[in-house]
BATORRO-339486 format. One line per field, with one value per residue (C-alpha): x, y, z; residue number from 1; chain; residue in one letter. Coordinates in Angstrom, 1 decimal, decimal comma. Layout:
# residues N
x [X|...] $
y [Y|...] $
z [Z|...] $
seq [NUM|...] $
mol [A|...] $
type [A|...] $
//
This chain:
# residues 124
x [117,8|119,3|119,8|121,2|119,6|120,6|118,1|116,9|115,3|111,7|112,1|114,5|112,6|109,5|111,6|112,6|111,4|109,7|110,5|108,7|111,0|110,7|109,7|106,8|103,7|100,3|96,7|93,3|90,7|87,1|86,5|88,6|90,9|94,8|97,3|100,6|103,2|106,7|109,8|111,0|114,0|114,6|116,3|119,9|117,9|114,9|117,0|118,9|116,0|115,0|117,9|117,5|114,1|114,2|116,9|116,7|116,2|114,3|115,7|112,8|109,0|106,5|104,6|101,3|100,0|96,3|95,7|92,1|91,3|93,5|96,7|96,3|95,6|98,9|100,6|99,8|101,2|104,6|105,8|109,5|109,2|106,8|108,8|107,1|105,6|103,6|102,6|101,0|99,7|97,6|96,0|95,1|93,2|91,8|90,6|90,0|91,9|94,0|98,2|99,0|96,6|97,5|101,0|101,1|99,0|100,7|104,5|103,7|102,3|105,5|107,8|105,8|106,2|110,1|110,5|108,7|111,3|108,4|109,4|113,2|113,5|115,6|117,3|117,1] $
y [92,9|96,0|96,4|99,7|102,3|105,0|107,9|107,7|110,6|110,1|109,7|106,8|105,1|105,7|103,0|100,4|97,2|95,6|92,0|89,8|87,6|84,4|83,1|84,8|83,0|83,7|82,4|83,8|83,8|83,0|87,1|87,5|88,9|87,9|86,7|86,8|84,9|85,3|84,4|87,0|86,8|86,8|89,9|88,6|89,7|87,5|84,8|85,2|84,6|81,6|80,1|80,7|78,8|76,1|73,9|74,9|78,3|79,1|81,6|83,0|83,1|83,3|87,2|87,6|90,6|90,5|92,5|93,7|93,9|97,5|95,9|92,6|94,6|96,2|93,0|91,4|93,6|93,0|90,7|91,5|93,1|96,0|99,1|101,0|104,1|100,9|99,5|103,0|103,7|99,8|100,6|104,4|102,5|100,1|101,6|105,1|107,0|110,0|109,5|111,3|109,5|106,1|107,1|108,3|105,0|102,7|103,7|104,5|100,3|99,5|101,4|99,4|96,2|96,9|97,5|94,7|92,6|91,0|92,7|94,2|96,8|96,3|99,6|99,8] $
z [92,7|94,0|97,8|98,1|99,9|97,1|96,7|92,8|91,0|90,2|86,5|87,1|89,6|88,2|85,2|88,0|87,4|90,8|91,2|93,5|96,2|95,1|98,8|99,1|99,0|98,0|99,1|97,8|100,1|99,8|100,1|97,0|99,4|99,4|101,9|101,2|103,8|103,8|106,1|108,3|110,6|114,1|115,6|117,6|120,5|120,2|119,5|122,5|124,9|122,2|123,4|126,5|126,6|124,4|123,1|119,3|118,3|115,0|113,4|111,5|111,7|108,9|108,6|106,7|104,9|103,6|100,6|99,5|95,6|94,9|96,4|94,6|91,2|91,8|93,5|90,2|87,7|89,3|86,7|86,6|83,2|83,6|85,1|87,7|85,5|83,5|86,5|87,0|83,9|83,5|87,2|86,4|83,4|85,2|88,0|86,1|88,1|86,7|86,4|89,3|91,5|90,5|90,7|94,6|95,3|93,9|94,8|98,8|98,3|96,1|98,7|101,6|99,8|99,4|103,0|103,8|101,4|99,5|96,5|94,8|93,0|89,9|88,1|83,9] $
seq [1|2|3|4|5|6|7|8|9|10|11|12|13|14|15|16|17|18|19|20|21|22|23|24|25|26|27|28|29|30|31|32|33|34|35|36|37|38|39|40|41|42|43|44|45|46|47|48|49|50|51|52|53|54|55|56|57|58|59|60|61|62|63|64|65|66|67|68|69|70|71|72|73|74|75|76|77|78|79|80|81|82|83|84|85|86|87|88|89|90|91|92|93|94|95|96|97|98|99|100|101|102|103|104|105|106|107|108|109|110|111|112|113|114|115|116|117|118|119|120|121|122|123|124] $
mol [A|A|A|A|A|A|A|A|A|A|A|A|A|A|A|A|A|A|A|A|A|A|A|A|A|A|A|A|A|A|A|A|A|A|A|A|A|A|A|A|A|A|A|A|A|A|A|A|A|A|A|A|A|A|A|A|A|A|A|A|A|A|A|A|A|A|A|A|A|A|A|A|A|A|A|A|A|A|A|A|A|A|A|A|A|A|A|A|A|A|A|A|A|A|A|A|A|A|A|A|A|A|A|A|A|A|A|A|A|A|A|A|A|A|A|A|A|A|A|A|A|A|A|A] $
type [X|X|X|X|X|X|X|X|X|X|X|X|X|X|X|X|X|X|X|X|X|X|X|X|X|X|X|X|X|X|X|X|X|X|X|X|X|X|X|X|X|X|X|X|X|X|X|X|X|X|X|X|X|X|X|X|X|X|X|X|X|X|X|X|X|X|X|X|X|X|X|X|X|X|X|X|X|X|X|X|X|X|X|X|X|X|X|X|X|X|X|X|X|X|X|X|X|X|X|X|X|X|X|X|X|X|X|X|X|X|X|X|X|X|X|X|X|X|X|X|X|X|X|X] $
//
């Protein structure tokens, strides 16, 4: 998985292949809703005044994100084998939605999944 900040140009991202981080966790609700938990770490800061309060410090603390039945379409064609533009293409078709549609939707969740760290991007 890449963790440069680079800039791609759409054509090539839109071939990136999203991988999911492997400690991400997921949990289906009785809504048909998703959660999806992850480790996330400390800033030095917070860990400062950890220290100051207690003897043992954690040094990371678990974050949720619930995702309703659109993100969980998307959040489960993230296979590491489909590149992004298929990704685009299978939930156009399933949710009949025209290229470009599908395509703004589904990068801005991709992008906010990346930033996130729940998922890697992985260049051709």
């Amino acid at each position: 998985m890449s963790q440069s900040k680079k800039t791609l140009k759409k054509n090539d991202a839109l071939l990136c292949i999203p991988e999911k981080n492997i400690l991400v966790e997921e949990t289906f609700l009785t809504s048909g809703d998703m959660i999806l938990s992850f480790p996330v770490g400390y800033k030095p800061f917070f860990r400062k005044i950890q220290k100051i309060m207690r003897k043992n410090p954690e040094k990371s603390f678990t974050r949720k994100i619930q995702l309703d039945s659109l993100g969980i379409d998307v959040w489960k064609l993230i296979n590491g084998k489909n590149n992004v533009r298929a990704i685009v293409k299978k939930f156009a078709d399933i949710h009949r939605l025209n290229y470009k549609e599908a395509e703004l939707s589904v990068t801005l969740f991709l992008r906010s999944m990346g930033e996130k760290g729940l998922i890697g991007i992985k260049e051709p």
